[in-house]
PDB file of N, CA, C and O in Angstrom, chain B, residues numbered from 101:
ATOM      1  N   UNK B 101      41.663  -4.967 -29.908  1.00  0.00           N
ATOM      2  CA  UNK B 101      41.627  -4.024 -28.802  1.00  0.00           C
ATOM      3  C   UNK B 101      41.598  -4.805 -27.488  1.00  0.00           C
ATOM      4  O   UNK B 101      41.193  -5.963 -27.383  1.00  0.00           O
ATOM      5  N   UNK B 102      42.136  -3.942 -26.366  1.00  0.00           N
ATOM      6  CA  UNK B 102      42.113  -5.280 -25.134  1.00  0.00           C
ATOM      7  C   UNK B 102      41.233  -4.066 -24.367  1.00  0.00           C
ATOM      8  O   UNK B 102      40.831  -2.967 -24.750  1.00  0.00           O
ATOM      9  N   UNK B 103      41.153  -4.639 -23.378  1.00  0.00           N
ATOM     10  CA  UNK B 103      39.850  -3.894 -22.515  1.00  0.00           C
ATOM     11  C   UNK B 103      40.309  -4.069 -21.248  1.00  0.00           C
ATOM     12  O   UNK B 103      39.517  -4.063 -20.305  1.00  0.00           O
ATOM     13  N   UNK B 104      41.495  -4.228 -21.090  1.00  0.00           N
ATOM     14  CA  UNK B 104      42.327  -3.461 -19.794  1.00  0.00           C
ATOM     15  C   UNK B 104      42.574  -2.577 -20.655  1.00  0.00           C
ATOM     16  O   UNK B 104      41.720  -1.693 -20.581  1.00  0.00           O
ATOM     17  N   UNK B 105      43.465  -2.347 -21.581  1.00  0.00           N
ATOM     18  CA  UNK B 105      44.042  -1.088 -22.152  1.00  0.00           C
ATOM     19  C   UNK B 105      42.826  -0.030 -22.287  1.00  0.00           C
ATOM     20  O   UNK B 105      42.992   1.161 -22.025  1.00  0.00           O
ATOM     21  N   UNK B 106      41.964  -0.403 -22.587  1.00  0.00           N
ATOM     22  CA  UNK B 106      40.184   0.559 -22.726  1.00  0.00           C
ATOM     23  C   UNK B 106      40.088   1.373 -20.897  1.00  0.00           C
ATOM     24  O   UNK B 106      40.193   2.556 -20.573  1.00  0.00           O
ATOM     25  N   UNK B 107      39.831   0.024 -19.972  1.00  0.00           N
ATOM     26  CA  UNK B 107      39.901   0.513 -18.478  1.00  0.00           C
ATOM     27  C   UNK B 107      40.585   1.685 -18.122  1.00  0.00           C
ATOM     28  O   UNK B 107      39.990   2.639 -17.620  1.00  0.00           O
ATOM     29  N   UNK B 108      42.508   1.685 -18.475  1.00  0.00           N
ATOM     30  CA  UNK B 108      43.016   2.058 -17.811  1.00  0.00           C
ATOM     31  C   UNK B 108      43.383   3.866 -18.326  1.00  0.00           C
ATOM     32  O   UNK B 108      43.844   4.828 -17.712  1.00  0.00           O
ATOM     33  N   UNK B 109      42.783   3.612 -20.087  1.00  0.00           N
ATOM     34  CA  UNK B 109      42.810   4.612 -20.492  1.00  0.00           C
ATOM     35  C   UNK B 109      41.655   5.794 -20.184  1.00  0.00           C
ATOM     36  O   UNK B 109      41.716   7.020 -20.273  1.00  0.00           O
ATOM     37  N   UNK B 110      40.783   5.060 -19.860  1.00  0.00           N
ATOM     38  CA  UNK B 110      39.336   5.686 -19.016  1.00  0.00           C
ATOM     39  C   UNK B 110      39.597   5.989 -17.858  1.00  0.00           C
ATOM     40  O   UNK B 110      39.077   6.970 -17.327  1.00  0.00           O
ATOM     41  N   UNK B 111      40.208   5.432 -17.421  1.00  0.00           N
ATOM     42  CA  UNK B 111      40.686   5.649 -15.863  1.00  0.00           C
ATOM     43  C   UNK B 111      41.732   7.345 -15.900  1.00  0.00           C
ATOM     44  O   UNK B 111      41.650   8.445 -15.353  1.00  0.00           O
ATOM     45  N   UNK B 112      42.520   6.760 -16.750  1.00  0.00           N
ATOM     46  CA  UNK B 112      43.598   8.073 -17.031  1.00  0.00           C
ATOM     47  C   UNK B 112      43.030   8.955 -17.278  1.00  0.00           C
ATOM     48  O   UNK B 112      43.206   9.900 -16.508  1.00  0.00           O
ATOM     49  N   UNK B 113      42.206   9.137 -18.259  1.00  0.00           N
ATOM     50  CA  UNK B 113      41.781  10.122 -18.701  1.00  0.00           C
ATOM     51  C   UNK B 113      40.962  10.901 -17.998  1.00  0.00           C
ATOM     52  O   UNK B 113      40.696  12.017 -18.445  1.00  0.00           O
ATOM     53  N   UNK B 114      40.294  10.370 -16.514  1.00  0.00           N
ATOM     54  CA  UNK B 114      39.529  10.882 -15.726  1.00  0.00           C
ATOM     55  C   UNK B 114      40.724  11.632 -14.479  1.00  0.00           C
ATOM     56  O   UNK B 114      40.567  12.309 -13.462  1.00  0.00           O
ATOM     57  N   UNK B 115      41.451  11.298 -14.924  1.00  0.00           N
ATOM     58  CA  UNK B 115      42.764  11.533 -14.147  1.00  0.00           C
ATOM     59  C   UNK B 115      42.695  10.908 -12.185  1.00  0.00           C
ATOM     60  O   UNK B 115      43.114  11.342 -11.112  1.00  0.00           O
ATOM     61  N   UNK B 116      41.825   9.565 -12.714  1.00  0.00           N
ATOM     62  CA  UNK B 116      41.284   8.535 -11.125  1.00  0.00           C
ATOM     63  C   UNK B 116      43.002   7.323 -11.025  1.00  0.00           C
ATOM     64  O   UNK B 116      43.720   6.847 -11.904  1.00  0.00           O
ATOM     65  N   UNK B 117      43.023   7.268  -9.860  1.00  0.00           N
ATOM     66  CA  UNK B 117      44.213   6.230  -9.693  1.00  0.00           C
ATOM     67  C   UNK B 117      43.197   4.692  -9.563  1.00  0.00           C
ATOM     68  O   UNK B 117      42.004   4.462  -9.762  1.00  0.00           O
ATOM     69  N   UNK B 118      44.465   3.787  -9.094  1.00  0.00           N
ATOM     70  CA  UNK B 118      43.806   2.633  -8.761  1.00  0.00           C
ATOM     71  C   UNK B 118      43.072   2.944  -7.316  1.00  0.00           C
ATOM     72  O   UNK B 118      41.905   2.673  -7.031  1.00  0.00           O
ATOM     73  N   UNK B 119      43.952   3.516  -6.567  1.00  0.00           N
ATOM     74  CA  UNK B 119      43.494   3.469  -5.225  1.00  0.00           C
ATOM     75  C   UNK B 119      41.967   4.240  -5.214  1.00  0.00           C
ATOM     76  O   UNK B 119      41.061   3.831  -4.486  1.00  0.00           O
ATOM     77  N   UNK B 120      41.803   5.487  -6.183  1.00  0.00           N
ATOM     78  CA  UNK B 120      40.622   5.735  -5.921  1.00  0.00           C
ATOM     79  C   UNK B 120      39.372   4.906  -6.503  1.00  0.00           C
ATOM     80  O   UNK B 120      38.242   5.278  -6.187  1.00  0.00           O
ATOM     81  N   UNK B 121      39.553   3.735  -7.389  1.00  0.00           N
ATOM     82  CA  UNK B 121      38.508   2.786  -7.950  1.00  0.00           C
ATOM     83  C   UNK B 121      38.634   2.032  -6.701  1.00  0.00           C
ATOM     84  O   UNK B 121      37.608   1.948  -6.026  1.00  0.00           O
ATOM     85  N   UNK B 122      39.695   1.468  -6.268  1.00  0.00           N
ATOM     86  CA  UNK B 122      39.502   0.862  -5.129  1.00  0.00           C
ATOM     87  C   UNK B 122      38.784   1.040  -4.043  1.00  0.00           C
ATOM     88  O   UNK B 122      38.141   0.114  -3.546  1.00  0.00           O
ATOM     89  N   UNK B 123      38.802   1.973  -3.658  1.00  0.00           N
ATOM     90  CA  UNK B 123      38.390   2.688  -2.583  1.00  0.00           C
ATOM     91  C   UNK B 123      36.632   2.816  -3.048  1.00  0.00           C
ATOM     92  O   UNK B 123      35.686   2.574  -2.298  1.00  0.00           O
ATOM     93  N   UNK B 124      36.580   3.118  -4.019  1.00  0.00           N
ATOM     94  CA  UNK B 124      34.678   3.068  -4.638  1.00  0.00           C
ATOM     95  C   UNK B 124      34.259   2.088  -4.264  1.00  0.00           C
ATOM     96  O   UNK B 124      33.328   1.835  -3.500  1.00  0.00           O
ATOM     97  N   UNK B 125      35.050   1.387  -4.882  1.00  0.00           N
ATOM     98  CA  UNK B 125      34.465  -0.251  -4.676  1.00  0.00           C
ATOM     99  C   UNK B 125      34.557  -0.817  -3.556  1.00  0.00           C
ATOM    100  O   UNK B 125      33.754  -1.729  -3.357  1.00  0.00           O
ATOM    101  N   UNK B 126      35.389  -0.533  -2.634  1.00  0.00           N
ATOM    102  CA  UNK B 126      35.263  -1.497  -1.315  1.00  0.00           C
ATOM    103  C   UNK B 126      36.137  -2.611  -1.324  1.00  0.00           C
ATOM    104  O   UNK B 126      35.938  -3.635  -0.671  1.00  0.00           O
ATOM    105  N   UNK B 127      37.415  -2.341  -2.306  1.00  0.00           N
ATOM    106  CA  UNK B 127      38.006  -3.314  -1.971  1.00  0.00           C
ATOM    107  C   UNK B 127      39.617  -2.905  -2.043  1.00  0.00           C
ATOM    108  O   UNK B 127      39.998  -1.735  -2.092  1.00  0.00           O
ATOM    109  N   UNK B 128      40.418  -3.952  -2.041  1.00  0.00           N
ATOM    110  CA  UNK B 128      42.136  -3.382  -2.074  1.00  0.00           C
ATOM    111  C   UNK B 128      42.633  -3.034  -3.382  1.00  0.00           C
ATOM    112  O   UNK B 128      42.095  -3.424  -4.418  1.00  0.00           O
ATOM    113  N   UNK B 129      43.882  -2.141  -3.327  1.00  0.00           N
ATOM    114  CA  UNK B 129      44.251  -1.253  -4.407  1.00  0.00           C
ATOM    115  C   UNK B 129      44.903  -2.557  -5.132  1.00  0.00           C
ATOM    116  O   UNK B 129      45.178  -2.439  -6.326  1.00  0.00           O
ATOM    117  N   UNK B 130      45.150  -3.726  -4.513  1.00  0.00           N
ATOM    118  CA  UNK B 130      45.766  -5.200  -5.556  1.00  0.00           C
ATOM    119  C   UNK B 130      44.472  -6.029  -6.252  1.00  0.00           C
ATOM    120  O   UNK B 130      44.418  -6.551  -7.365  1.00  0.00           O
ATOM    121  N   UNK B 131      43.490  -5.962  -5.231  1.00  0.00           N
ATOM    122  CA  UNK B 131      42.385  -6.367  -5.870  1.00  0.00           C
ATOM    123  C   UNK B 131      41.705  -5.823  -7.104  1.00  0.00           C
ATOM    124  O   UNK B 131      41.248  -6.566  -7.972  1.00  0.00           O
ATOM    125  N   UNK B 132      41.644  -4.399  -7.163  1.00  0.00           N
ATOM    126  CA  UNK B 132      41.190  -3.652  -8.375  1.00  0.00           C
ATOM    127  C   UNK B 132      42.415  -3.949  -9.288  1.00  0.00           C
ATOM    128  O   UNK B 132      42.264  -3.958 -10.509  1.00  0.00           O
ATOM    129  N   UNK B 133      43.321  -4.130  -8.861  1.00  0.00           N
ATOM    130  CA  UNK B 133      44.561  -4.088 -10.078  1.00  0.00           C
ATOM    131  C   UNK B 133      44.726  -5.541 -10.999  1.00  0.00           C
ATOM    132  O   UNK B 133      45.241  -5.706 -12.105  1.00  0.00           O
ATOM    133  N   UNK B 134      44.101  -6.468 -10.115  1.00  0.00           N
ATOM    134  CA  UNK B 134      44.086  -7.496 -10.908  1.00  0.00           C
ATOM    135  C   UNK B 134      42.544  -7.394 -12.068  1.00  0.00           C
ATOM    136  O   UNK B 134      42.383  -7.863 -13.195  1.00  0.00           O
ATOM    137  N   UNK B 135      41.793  -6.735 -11.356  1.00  0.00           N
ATOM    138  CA  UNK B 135      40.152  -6.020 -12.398  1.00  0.00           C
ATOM    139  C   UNK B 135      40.739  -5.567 -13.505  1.00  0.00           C
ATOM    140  O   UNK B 135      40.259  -5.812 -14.612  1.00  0.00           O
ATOM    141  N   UNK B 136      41.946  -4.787 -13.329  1.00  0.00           N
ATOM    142  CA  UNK B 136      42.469  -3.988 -14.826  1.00  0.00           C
ATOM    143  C   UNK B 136      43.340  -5.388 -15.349  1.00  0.00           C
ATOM    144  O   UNK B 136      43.553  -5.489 -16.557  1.00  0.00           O
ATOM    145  N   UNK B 137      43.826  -6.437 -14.436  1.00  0.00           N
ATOM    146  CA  UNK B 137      44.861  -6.920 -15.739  1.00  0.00           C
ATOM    147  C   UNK B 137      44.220  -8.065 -16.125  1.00  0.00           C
ATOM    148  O   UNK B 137      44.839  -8.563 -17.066  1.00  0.00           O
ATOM    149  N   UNK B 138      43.079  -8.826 -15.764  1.00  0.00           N
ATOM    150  CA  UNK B 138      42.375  -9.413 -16.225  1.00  0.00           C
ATOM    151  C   UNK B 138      40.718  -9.456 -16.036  1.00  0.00           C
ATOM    152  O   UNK B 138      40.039 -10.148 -15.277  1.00  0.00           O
ATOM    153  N   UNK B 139      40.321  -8.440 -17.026  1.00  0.00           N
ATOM    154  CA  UNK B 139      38.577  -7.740 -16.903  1.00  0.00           C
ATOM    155  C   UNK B 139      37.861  -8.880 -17.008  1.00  0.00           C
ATOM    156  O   UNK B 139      36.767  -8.950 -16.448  1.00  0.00           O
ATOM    157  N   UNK B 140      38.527 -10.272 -17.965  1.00  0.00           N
ATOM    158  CA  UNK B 140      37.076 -11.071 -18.195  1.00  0.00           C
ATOM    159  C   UNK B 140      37.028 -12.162 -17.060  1.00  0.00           C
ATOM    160  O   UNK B 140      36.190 -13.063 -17.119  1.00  0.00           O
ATOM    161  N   UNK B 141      38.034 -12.065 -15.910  1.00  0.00           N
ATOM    162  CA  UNK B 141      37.349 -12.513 -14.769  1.00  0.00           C
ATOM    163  C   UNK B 141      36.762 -12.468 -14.246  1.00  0.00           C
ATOM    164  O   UNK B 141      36.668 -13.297 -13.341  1.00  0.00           O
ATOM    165  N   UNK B 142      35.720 -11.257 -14.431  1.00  0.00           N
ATOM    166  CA  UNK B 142      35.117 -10.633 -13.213  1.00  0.00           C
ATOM    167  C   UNK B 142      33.981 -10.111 -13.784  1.00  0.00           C
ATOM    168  O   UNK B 142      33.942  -9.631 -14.917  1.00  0.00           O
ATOM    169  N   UNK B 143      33.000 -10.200 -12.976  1.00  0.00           N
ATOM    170  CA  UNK B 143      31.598  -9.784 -13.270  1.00  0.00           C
ATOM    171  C   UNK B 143      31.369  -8.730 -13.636  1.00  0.00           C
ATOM    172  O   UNK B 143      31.999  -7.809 -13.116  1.00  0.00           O
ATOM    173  N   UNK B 144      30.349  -8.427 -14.703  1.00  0.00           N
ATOM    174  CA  UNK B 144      30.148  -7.063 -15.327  1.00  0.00           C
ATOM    175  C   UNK B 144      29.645  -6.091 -14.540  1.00  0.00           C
ATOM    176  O   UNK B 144      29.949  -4.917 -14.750  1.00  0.00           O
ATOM    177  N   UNK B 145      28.850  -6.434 -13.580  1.00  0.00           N
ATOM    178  CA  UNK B 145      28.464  -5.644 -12.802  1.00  0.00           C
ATOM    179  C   UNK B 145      29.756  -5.109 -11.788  1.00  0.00           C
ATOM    180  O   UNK B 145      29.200  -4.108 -11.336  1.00  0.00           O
ATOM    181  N   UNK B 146      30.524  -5.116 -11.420  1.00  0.00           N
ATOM    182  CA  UNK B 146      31.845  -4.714 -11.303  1.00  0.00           C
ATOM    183  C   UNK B 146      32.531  -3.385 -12.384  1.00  0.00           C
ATOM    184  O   UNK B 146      33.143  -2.359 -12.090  1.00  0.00           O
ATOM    185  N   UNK B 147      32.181  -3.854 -13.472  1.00  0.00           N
ATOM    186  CA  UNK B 147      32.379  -2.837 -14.619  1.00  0.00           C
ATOM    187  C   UNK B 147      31.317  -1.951 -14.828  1.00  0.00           C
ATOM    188  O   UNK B 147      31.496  -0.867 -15.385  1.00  0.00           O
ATOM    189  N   UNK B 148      30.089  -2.374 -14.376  1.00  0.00           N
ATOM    190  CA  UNK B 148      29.067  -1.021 -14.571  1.00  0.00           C
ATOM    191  C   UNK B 148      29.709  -0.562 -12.959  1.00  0.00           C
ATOM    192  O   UNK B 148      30.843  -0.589 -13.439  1.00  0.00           O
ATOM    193  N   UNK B 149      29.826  -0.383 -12.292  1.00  0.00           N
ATOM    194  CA  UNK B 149      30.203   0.315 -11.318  1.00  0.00           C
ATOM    195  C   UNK B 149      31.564   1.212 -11.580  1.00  0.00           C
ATOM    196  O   UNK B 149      31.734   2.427 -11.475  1.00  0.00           O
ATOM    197  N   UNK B 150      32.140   0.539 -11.822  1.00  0.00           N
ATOM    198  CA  UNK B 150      33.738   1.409 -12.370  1.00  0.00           C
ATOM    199  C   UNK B 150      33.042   2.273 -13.646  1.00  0.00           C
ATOM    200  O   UNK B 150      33.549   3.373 -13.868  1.00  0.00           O
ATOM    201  N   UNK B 151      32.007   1.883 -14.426  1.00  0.00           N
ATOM    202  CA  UNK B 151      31.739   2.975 -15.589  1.00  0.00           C
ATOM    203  C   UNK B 151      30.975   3.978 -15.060  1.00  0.00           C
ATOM    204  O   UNK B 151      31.080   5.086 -15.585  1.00  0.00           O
ATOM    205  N   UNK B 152      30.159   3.824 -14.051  1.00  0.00           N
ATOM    206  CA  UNK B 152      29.406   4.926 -12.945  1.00  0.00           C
ATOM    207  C   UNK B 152      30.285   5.821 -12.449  1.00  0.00           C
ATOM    208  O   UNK B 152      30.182   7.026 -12.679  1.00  0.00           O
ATOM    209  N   UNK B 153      31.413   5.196 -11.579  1.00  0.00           N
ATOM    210  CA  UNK B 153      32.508   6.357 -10.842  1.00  0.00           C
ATOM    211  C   UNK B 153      32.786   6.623 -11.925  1.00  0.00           C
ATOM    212  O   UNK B 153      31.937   7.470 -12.205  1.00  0.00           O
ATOM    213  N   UNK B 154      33.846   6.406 -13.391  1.00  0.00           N
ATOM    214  CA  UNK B 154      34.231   7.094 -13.944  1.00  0.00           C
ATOM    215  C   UNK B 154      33.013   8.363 -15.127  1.00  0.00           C
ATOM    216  O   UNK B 154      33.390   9.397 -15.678  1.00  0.00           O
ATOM    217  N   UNK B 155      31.841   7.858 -15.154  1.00  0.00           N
ATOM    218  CA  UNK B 155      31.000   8.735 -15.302  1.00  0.00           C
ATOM    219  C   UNK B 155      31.532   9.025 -17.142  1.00  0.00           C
ATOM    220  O   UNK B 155      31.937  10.079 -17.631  1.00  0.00           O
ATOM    221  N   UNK B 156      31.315   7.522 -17.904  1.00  0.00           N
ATOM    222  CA  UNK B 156      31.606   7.036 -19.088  1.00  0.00           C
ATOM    223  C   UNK B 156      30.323   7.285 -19.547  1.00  0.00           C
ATOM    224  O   UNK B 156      29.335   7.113 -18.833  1.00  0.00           O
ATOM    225  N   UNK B 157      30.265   7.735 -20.852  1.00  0.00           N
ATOM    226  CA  UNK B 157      29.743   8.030 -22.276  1.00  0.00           C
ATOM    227  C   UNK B 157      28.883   6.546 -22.394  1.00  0.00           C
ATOM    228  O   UNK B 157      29.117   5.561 -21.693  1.00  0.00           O
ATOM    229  N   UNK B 158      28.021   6.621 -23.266  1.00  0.00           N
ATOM    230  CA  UNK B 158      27.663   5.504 -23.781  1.00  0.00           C
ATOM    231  C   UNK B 158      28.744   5.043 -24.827  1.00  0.00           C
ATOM    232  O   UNK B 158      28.947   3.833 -24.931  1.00  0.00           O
ATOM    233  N   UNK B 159      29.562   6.064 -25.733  1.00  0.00           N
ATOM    234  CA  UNK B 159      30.291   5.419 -26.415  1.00  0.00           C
ATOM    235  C   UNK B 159      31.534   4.929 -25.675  1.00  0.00           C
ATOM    236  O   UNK B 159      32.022   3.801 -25.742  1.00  0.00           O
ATOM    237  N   UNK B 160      31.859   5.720 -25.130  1.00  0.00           N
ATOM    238  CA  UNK B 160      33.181   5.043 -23.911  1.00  0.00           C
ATOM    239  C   UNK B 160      32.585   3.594 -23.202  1.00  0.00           C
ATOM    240  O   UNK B 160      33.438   2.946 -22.595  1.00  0.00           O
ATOM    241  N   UNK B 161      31.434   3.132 -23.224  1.00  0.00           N
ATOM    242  CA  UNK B 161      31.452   2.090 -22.430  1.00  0.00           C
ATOM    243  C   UNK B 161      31.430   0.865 -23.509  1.00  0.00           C
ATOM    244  O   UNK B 161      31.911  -0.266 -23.575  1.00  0.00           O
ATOM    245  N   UNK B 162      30.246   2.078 -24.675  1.00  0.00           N
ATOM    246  CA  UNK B 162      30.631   0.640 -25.770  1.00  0.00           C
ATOM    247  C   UNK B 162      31.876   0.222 -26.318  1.00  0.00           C
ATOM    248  O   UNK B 162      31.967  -0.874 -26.870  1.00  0.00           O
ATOM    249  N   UNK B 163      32.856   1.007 -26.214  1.00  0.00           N
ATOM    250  CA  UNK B 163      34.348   0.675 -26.989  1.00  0.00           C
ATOM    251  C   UNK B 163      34.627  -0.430 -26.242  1.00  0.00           C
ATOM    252  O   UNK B 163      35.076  -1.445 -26.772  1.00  0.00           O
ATOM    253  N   UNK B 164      34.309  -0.314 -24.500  1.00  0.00           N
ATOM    254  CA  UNK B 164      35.130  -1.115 -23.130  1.00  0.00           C
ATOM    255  C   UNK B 164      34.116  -2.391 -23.682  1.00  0.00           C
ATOM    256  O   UNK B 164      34.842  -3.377 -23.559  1.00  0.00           O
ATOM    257  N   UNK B 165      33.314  -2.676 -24.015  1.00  0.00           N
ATOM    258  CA  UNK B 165      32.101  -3.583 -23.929  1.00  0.00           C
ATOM    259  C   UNK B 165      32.858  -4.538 -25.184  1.00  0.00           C
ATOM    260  O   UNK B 165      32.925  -5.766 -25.151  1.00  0.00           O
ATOM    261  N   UNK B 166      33.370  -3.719 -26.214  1.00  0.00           N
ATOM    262  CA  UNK B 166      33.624  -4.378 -27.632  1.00  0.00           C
ATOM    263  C   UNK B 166      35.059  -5.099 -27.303  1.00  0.00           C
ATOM    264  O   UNK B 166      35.242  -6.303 -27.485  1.00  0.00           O
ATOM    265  N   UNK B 167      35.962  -4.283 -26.840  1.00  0.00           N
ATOM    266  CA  UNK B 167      36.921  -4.928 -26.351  1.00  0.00           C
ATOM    267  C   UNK B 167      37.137  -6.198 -25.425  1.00  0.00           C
ATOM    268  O   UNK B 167      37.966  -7.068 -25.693  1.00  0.00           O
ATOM    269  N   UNK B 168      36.286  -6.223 -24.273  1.00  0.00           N
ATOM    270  CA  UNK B 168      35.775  -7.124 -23.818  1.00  0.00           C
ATOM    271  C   UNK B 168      35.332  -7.970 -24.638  1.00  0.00           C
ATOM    272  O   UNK B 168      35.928  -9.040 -24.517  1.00  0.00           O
ATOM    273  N   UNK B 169      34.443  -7.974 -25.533  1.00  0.00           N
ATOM    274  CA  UNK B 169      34.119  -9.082 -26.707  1.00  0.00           C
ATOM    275  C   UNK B 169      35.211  -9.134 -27.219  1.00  0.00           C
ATOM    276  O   UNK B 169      34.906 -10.176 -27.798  1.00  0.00           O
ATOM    277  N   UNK B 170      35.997  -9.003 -27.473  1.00  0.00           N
ATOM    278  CA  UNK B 170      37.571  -9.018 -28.613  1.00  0.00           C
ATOM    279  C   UNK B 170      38.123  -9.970 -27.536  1.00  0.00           C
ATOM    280  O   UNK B 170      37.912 -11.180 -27.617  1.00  0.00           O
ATOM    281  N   UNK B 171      38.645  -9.569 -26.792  1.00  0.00           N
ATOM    282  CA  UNK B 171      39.187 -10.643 -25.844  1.00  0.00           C
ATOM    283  C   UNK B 171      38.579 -12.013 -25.573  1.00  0.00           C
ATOM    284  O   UNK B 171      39.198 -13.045 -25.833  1.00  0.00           O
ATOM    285  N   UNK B 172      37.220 -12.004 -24.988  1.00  0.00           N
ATOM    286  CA  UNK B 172      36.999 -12.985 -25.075  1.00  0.00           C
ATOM    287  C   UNK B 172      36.837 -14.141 -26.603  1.00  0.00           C
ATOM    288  O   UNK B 172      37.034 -15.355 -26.663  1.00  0.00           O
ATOM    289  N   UNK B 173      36.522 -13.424 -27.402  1.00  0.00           N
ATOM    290  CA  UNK B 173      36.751 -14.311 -28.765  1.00  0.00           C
ATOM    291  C   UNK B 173      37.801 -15.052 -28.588  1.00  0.00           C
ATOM    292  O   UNK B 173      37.863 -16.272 -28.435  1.00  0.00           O
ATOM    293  N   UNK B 174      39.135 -13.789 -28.631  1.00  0.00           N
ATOM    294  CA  UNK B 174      40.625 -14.550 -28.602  1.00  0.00           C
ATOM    295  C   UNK B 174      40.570 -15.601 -27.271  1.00  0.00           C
ATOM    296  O   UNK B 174      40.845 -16.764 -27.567  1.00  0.00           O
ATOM    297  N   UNK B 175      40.230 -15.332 -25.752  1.00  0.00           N
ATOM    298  CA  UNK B 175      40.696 -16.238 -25.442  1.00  0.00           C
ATOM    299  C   UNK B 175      39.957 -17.726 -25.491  1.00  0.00           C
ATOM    300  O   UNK B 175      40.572 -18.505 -24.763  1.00  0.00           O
ATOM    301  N   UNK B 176      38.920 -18.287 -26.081  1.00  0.00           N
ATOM    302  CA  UNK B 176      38.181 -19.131 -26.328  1.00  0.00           C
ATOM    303  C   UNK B 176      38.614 -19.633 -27.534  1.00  0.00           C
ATOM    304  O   UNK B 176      38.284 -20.804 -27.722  1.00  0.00           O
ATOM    305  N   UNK B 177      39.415 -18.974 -28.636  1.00  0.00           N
ATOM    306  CA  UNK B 177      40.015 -19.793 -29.105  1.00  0.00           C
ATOM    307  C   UNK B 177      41.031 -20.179 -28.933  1.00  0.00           C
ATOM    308  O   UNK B 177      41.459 -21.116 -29.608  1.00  0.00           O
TER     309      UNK B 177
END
């Protein structure tokens, strides 16, 4: 599982654009876009904030959380 694909499907499904995560956060609609295409750059606390605006489940955050672990496994090896 990748955890941009988790992000953006959470995102969709809230029916939120980039510009409006952007705009939460305080920063540019390229800046959040690089948050979705590479999540394990960036601090989690970044991601509890995007799971606040989108107003995620505990299980919706654990799927994003596991995926995030999936990725990072793969990219460390």
């Amino acid at each position: 599982m990748n955890a941009s694909l988790v992000i953006k499907g959470l995102r969709r499904s809230r029916m939120k654009t980039q510009n409006d995560l952007a705009k939460y956060l305080n920063v540019s609609r390229t800046t959040y876009f690089n948050y979705e295409q590479e999540p394990l750059k960036y601090n989690l606390k970044v991601w509890m904030k995007v799971m606040e605006y989108l107003e995620c489940t505990d299980l919706e955050f654990n799927k994003f959380l596991n995926a995030l672990k999936q990725d990072y496994l793969s990219y460390k090896k």
